[in-house]
N, C-alpha and C positions, 0 to 999 in steps of 0.2 A: 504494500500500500504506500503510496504517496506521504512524505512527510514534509515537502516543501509549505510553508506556511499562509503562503495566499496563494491560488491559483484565479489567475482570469480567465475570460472567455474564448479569447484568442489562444490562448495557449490550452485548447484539448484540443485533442485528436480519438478517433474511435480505433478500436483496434479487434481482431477477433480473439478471441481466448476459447477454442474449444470450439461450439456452437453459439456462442454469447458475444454480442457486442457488449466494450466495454468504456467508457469514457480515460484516457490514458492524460498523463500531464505529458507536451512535449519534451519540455524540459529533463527531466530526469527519465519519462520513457516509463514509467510504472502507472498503472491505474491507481483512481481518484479513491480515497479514502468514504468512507457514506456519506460522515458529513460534507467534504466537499463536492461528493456528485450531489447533495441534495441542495448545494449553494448554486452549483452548476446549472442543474433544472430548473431552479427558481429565476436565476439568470437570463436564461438563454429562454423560456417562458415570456418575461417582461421585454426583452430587447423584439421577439417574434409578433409582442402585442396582445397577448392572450390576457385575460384575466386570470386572477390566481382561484384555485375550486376552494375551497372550504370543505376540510370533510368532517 
């Protein structure tokens, strides 16, 4: 997992792992920790224009 301390948006990349896409930092080359894929989604969500769901 990802240990770099902020990750942007510009800086993923998707990669395969198995049969699973996974959100990757370029930088260091490893996939996003949860909390960061769930900073990522919320992200990349607002930048696309979506409203955020409420569950």
């Amino acid at each position: 997992m990802c240990e770099c301390s902020k990750v942007h948006l510009y800086e993923v990349e998707f990669k395969m792992e198995g049969m699973i896409v996974v959100p990757t930092h370029k930088n260091c080359g490893v996939s996003l920790n949860d909390k960061q894929a769930e900073k990522f989604q919320k992200e990349l969500m607002k930048t696309w224009g979506f409203e955020e769901e409420e569950e």
